[in-house]
C-alpha positions in Angstrom: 0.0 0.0 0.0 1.1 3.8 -0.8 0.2 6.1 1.8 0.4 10.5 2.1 -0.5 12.2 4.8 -0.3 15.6 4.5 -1.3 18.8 6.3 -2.9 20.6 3.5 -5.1 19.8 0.8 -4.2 17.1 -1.9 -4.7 17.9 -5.2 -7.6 16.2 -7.1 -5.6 15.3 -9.7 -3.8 12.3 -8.0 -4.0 8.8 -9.6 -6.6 7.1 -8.3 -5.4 3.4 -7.5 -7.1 0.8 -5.2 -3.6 0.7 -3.2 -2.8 4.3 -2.9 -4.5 6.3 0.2 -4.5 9.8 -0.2 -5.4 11.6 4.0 -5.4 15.2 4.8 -4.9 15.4 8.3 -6.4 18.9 8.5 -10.0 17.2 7.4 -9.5 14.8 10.3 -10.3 14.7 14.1 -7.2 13.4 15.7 -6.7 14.0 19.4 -3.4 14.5 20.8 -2.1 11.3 22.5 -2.3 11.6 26.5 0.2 9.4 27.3 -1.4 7.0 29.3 0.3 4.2 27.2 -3.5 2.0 26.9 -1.5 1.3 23.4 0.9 -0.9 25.2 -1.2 -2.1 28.5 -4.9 -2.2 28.4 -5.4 -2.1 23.9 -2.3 -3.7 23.1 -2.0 -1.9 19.5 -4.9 0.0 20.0 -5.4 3.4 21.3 -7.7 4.1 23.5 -8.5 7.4 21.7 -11.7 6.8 19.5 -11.5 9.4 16.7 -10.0 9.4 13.0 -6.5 8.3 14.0 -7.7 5.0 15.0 -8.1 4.5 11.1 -5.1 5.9 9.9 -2.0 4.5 12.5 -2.8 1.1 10.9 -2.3 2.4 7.0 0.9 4.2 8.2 2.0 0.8 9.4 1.1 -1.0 6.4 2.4 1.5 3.9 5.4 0.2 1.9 5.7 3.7 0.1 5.0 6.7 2.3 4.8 10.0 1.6 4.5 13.2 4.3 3.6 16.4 3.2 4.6 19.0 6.3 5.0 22.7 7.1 8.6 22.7 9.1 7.9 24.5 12.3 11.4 24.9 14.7 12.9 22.3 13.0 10.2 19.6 12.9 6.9 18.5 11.9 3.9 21.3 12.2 1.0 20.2 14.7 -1.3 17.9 12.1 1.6 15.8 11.1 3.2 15.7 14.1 -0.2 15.0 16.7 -0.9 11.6 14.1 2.6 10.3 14.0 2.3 10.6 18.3 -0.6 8.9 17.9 1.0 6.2 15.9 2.5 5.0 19.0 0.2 1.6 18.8 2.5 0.1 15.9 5.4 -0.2 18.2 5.0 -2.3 21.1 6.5 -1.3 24.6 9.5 -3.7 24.5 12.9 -2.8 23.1 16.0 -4.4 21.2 19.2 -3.1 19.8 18.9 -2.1 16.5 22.1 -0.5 14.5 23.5 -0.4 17.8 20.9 1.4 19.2 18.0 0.7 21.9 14.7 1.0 20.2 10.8 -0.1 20.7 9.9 -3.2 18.4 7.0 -2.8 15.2 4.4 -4.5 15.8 3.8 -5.9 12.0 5.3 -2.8 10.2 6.0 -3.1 7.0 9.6 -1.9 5.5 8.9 1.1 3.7 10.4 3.9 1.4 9.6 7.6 2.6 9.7 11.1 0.8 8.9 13.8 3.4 7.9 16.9 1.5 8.9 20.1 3.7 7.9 23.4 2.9 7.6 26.9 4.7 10.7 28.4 4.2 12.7 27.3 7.0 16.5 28.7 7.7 19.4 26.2 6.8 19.5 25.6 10.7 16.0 24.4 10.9 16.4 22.1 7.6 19.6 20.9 9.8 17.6 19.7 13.0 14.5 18.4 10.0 16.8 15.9 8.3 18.0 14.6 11.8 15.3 14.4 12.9 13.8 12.2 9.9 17.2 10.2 9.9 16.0 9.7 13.7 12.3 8.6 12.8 13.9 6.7 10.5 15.4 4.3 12.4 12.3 3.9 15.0 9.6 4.0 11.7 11.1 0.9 9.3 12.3 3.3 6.9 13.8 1.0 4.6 15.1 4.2 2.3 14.2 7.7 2.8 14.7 11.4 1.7 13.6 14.6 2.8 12.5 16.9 -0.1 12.7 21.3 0.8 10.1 22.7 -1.8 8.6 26.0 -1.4 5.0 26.1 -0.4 3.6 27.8 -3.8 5.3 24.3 -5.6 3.9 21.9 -3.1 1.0 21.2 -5.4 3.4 19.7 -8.2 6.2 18.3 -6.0 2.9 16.2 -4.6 1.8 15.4 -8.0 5.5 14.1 -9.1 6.5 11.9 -5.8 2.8 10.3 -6.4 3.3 9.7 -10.1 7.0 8.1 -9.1 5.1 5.4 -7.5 3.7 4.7 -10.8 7.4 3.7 -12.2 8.1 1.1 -9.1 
């Protein structure tokens, strides 16, 4: 499956294929997580949140091909993008194992995927900085297989959308 989840909206133009889902997270009611960690104790891979994320955390997990579409705020993810991807918690389980050398929480049946992250609002060179560590990061705790991080500027987002999509389309 081919997943974006973006935090503005999509264009209409996008292919529409059985296994691509197209989600813009602005149209969505997602809570922010509590942190009460239900996910892991009560719901094992389940939050205990009823609202739109409950539909969404799964697809992220499933995804093979995965793109984000956000607005770089201080050097990370804007709110929408950044609330569902907390909320995403249930696809990791609460025990850990060393990964790359590394300590890090074990996928619950995540599926290896390739990632484009779309950034856009004109951040500084510092703030793309801490944005691509931060992916490299997320990278390691998401199964990121391959990923890149792609600056655009918000008046191009549109096309840039339109091009990662259609690059599916070649795979």
């Amino acid at each position: 499956m081919r997943l974006v989840l973006s935090d503005v909206p999509l264009p209409a133009t996008l292919p529409q294929r059985e296994e691509n889902r197209y989600i813009d997270l602005t149209q969505r009611r997602i809570a922010q997580c509590m942190g009460c960690f239900g996910c892991w104790v009560k719901t094992p891979g389940k939050c205990v949140i009823r609202d739109d994320a409950t539909e969404i955390y799964p697809l992220i997990a499933q995804s093979d091909r995965l793109l984000y579409v956000s607005r770089v705020r201080y050097g990370g993810y804007d709110v929408p993008l950044k609330t569902m991807l907390e909320r995403a918690i249930p696809v990791q389980k609460a025990f850990l194992r060393v990964h790359e050398g590394e300590t890090h929480h074990v996928q619950r049946r995540v599926a290896d995927k390739d990632a484009v992250i779309l950034a856009y609002g004109c951040p500084t060179q510092a703030e793309q900085a801490v944005f691509e560590r931060l992916i490299a990061r997320n990278a390691k705790n998401m199964a990121f297989r391959s990923w890149r991080v792609r600056f655009v500027e918000e008046a191009a987002l549109a096309g840039a959308i339109e091009e990662e999509v259609r690059a599916w389309e070649a795979c």
